[in-house]
N, C-alpha and C positions, 0 to 999 in steps of 0.2 A: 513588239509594238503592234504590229501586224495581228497576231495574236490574240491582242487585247482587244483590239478594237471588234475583231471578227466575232470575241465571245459575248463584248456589251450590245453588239447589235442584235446576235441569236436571242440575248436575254431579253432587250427590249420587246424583239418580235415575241418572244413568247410571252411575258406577260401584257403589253398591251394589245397586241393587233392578231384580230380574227381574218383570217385571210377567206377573199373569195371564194376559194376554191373550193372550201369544206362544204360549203352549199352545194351539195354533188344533186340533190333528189330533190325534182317537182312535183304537183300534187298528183300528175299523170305518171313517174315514175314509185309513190308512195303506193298510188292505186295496185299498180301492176304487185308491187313487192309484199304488200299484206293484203288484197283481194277486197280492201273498202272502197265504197263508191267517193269519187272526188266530191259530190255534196255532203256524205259524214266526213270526210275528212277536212273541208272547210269549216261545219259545224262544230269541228273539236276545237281548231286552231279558233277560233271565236270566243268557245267557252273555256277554255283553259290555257286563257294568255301568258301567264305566270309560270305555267308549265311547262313551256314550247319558248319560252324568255332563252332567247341566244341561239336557239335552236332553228329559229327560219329568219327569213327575210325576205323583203322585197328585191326584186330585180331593177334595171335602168326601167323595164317593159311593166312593170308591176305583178310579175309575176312571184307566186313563193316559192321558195326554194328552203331547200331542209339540209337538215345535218344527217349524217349516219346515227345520232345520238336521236335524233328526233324520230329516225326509222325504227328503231328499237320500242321505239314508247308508243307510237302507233302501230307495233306488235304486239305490244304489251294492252293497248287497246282493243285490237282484234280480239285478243283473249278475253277481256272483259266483256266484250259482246258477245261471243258467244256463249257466255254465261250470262246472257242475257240480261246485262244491266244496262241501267241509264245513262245518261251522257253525264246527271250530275252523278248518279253513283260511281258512277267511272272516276268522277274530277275527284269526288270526296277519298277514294282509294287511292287512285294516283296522287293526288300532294299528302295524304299519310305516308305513303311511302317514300316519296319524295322528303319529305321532312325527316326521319328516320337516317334518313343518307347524305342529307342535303349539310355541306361544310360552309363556313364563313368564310367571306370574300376575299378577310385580313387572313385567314390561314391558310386557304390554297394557294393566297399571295407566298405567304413564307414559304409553301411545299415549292412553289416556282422558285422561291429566290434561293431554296436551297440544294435545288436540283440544278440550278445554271453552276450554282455553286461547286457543287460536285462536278457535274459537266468538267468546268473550270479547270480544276483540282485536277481531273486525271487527264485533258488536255498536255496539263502543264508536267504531270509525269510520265505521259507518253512520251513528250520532246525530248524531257530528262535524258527517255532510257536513250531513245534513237540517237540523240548528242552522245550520251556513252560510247553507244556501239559503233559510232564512225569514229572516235577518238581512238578506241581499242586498234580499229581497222588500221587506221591511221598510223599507229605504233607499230602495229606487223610488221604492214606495207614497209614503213620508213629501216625494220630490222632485215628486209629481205632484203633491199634496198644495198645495206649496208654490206652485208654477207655475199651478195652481187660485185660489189666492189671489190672485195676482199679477193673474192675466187679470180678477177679481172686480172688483179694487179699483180698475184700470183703468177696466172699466165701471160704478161706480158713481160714481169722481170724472169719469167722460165726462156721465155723467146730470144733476149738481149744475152742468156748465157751460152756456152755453145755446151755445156751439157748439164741438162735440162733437171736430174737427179741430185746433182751438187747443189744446183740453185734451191732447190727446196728443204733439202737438209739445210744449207745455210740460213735459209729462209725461216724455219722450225725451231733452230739450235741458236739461232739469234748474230751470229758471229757473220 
């Protein structure tokens, strides 16, 4: 039960909710990591909204804050400038290529739902085996257990006899 609930909550988190923390990069940390001035790289986020879509946000302070995904593309910007294009040639390459690669909402939904799925799945074969191998254990344990017994009760009716050789022939031959 425990289980289940742990895996619908993972799944929920993964497809609905973008957590805070992916916003790792300011425009002052974008700056430093691709060597654009914080004014082109407000002029990007400007001009190609649709591009940078999930990739930044505002802060409580109003400040933006970016994805590692969004670092990349203002890499990949860098590059474009110094091939010396425009901010719209830039946009017009960048959403070609973006569209090229760009999946639907409803299928990377299913890629989600079938990867919690799988998730899931080998979760629940994991426990499988571990429930196996403490059962196995469990069975050893409980034959050495027995074997313990065995050897006990041996010595203890060897003890009650007063010669200790007899008792176990007796003990062996059944009589």
């Amino acid at each position: 039960m425990l289980l289940k609930l742990l895996v619908s909550r993972l799944i929920s988190h993964m497809v609905y909710y973008k957590p805070m923390s992916i916003y790792k990069h300011d425009v002052n940390g974008l700056q430093l990591a691709t060597g654009l001035t914080a004014q082109f790289i407000r002029r990007c986020v400007r001009a190609m909204p649709e591009l940078l879509k999930g990739e930044t946000i505002r802060s409580d302070k109003n400040k933006l804050l970016f994805t590692d995904n969004a670092l990349v593309i203002f890499d990949r910007v860098k590059q474009l400038k110094q091939d010396r294009l425009t901010i719209g040639e830039m946009k017009d390459k960048l959403y070609a290529g973006r569209k090229q690669t760009q999946v639907e909402p409803a299928t990377m939904e299913k890629r989600r739902s079938s990867q919690a799925v799988e998730l899931y799945e080998r979760l629940i074969s994991d426990k499988d085996k571990a429930l196996n191998y403490k059962d196995a254990l469990i069975q050893r344990q409980q034959a050495e257990i027995e074997q313990l017994k065995e050897q006990l009760k041996l010595l203890t009716y060897e003890k009650r006899e007063s010669n200790p050789v007899k008792a176990i022939l007796r003990r062996i031959l059944g009589n």
